[in-house]
C-alpha positions in Angstrom: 41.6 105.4 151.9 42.1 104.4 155.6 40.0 101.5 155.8 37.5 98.9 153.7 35.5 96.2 155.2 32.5 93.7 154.2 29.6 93.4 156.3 26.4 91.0 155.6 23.2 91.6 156.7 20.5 89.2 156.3 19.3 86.1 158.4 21.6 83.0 159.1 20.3 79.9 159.1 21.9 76.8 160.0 25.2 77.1 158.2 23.9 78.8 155.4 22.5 82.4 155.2 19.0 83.3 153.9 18.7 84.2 150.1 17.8 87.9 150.8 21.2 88.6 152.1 23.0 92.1 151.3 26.6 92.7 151.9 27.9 96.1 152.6 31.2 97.5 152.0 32.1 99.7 154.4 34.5 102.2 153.5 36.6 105.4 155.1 37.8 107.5 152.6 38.8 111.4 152.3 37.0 111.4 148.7 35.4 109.9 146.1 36.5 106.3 145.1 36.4 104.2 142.7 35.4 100.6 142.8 34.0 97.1 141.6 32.2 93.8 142.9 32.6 90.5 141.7 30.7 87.8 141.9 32.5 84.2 141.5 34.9 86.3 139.4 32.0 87.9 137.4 32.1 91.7 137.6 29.1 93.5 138.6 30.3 96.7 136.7 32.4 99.3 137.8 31.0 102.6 140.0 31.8 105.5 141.9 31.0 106.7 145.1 31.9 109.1 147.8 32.5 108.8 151.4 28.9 108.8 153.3 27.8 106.6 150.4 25.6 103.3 151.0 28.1 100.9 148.8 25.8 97.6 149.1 26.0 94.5 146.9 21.9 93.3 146.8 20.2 90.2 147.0 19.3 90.1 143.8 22.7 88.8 143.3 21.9 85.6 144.7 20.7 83.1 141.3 20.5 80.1 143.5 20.8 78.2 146.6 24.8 78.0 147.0 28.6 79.0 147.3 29.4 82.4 146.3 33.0 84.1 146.8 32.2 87.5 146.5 35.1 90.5 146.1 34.9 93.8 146.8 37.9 95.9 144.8 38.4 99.5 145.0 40.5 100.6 142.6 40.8 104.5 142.7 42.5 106.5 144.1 44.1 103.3 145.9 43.9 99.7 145.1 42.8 97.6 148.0 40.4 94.1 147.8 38.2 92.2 150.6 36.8 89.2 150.5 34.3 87.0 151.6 32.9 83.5 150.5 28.7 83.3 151.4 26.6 79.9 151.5 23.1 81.1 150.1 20.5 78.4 151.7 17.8 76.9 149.3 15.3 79.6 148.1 12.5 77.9 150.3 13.9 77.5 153.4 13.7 80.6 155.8 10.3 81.6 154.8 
């Protein structure tokens, strides 16, 4: 594992970003990995992936307009954690 980063992707508004934001992890790895999201310190479950892969954390996450501190932890074959705290705007504004 050489390197892991979080990248969002989605509209910001003022302050706040647009409820149809996805974060990416982007990670450099020599082979597969192992690895978790959580959400507010809810996991999303536990998956694998392999370098190359698309590791995204979707919109559909997002409940409601607010504050959301949002972990990305991979956990094999090295342990490493990145975080990021989002503001998710109101569900109507942006449209």
């Amino acid at each position: 594992m050489s390197s892991v980063s979080l990248r969002p992707e989605g509209i910001r508004m003022s302050g706040c970003w647009r409820y149809d934001l996805n974060i990416y992890a982007d990670v450099k790895a020599s082979g597969r990995f192992g690895y978790r999201w959580l959400v507010n310190g809810e996991t999303r479950g536990r998956h694998e992936a392999a370098p190359g892969d698309k590791v995204v954390l979707p919109s559909i996450t997002w409940k409601e307009a607010g504050s959301y501190r949002v972990v990305f932890e991979v956990f094999t074959p090295s342990s490493v954690r990145r975080s990021v705290t989002v503001e998710i705007c109101d569900f109507g504004e942006g449209w």
